[in-house]
Every structure is written in structure tokens, then in C-alpha cells.
N, C-alpha and C positions, 0 to 999 in steps of 0.2 A: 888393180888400177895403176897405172906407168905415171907420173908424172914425166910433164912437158916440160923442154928447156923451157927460159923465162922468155927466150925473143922470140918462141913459138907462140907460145900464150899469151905473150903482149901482140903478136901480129894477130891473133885469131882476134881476141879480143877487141882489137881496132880495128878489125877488118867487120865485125860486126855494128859497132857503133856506126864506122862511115854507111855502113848498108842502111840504115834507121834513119839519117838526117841527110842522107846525099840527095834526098828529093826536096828539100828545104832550098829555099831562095836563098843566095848566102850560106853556103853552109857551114863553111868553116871555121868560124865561132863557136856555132851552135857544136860541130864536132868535137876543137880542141878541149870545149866544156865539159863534153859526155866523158872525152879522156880523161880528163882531170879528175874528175868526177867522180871513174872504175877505179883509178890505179893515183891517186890522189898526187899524182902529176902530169906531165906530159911526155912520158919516156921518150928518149932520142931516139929508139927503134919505130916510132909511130909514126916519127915524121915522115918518111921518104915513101909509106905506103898512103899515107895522108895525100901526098902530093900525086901520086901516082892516078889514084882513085878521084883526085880532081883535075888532073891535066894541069895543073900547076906546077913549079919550078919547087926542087927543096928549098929551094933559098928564102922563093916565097911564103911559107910554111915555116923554117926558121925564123925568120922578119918579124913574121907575126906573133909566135911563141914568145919573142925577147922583148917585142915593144911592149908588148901588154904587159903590167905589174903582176897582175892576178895568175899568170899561169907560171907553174915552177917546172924548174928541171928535175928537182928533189923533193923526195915526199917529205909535207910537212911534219911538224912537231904534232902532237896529242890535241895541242891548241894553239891557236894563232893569235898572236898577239900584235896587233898595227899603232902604231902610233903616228898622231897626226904630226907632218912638217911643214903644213902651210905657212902662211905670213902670218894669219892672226893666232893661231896658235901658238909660233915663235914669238908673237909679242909678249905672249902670255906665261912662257920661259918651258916651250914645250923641247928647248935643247937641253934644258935641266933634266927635266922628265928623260928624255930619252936616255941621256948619261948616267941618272942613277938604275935606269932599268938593265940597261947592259952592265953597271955594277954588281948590281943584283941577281943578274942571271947570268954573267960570269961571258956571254956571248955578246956580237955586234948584230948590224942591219943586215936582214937577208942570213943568218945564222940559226941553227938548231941545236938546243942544249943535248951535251952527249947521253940524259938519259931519253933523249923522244921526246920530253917535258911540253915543250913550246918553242913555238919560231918565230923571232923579233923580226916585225916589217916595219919598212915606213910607209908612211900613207899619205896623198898630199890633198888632203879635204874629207873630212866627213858629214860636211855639212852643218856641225856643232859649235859652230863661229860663237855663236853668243856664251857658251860654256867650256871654253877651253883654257886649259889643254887638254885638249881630249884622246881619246884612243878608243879602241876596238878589239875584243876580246870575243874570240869564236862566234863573232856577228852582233853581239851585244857592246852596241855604243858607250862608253863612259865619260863624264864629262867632268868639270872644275878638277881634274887630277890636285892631288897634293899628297905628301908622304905619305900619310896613314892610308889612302887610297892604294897608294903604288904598293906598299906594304902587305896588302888584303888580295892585291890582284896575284902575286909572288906566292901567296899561300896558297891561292887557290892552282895554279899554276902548276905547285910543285906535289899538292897533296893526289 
């Protein structure tokens, strides 16, 4: 068995996904997501065949990579950890919350701890207005944050 360069395998790879959803109305979403998905980002090699395979501009494909929060350039952490920076959640001292969690995890926003642990996002709404300061922990919501919470979350994070 040969192992493939990586930008071979990332292009076969994504040359598959676009085959699967290029009949799809819109597909380019529904693509960048399958990328994300395989290779638990959206490798820079993906792009230019992404566009190619839609008759699109790279640039429009970049655009769209960057605007979006949800698609990264870099694979994330083991777990993801969001924390909300809405309004009512900042009323609620969720810039507290965020500063002790990057105290705690030694990283900022958009950061990945050097052992692969977790990667600190911001998040702007989770829709847990009425329980915040909230966050978001590998898809499980958490809400009235407070030390001993942020405390528990750190554990779980790092065990």
C-alpha cells in the first residue's frame, strides 16, 4: 500500500464529496460541510477545486470559507468549546467567563491548546438568553455559567 501525498488525498477526497452534492440546489454549503466534516476543516487545497467543479471564482469560495464562523482553516481541538458574546449574555459578565476560560486554558479566541485538548470560540447567540452566560461544549448547550461550572467544564476538557 503507497501512501498518497496529503494534497492528493485531500483533492481525491474532495473531488468525491463535490461529485455527491454538486446535484444539490446550492451546493456549496452543503459541500464546504461534507469537507468539514471528512477532514474536520476546510483545507486550503479544497478550495480552488471547489471552485473549479462550480464554475465559481476562488475568491468566491474563500468569501464564503471566512464569512462563515463555523468553517475553520485548522482542525479543531478533541472538543469545542463556544462561548456566547451576545449582548445579554455580556450583561450577564459573559467577558468574565471568557477571561477566566482562556486563563484556564492557557489560549485565546479561535486558539487550540497545544495538547489537541479544545478550541476556544466565540459564539454570538445560542439562543439561552434567559440562562446566561452561556456556552457550548461539543454541541451540548450550558447555561447560568459560574466558577464551579467553568471549573467542571476545564476537567472535562482536559481529562
Amino acid at each position: 500500500m503507497t501512501m498518497q501525498p496529503a494534497s492528493t488525498e485531500i483533492a481525491s477526497r474532495t473531488a468525491a464529496i463535490i461529485h455527491e452534492m454538486k446535484g444539490l440546489e446550492g451546493p456549496l454549503l452543503p459541500i464546504l460541510h461534507g469537507i468539514q466534516e471528512e477532514f474536520g476543516h476546510v483545507p486550503k487545497d479544497s478550495l480552488p477545486i471547489i471552485a473549479e467543479a462550480l464554475n465559481i471564482s476562488n475568491a468566491e469560495v474563500h468569501g464564503v470559507v471566512t464569512f462563515y464562523h463555523d468553517y475553520r482553516s485548522h482542525p479543531a481541538g478533541r472538543h469545542v468549546l463556544k462561548v456566547c458574546q451576545a449582548e445579554a449574555c455580556q450583561s450577564m459578565g459573559s467577558d468574565a467567563v471568557a477571561a477566566k476560560l482562556k486563563q484556564l486554558l492557557g489560549i485565546g479566541f479561535h486558539e487550540t491548546t497545544r495538547d489537541g485538548a479544545v478550541t476556544l470560540e466565540p459564539v454570538y447567540c445560542l439562543g439561552l438568553c434567559a440562562c446566561a452566560p452561556s456556552a457550548m461544549l461539543d454541541g451540548e448547550v450550558i447555561g447560568r455559567l459560574d466558577d464551579e461550572k467553568l471549573d467542571e467544564i476545564v476537567a472535562e476538557v482536559r481529562s
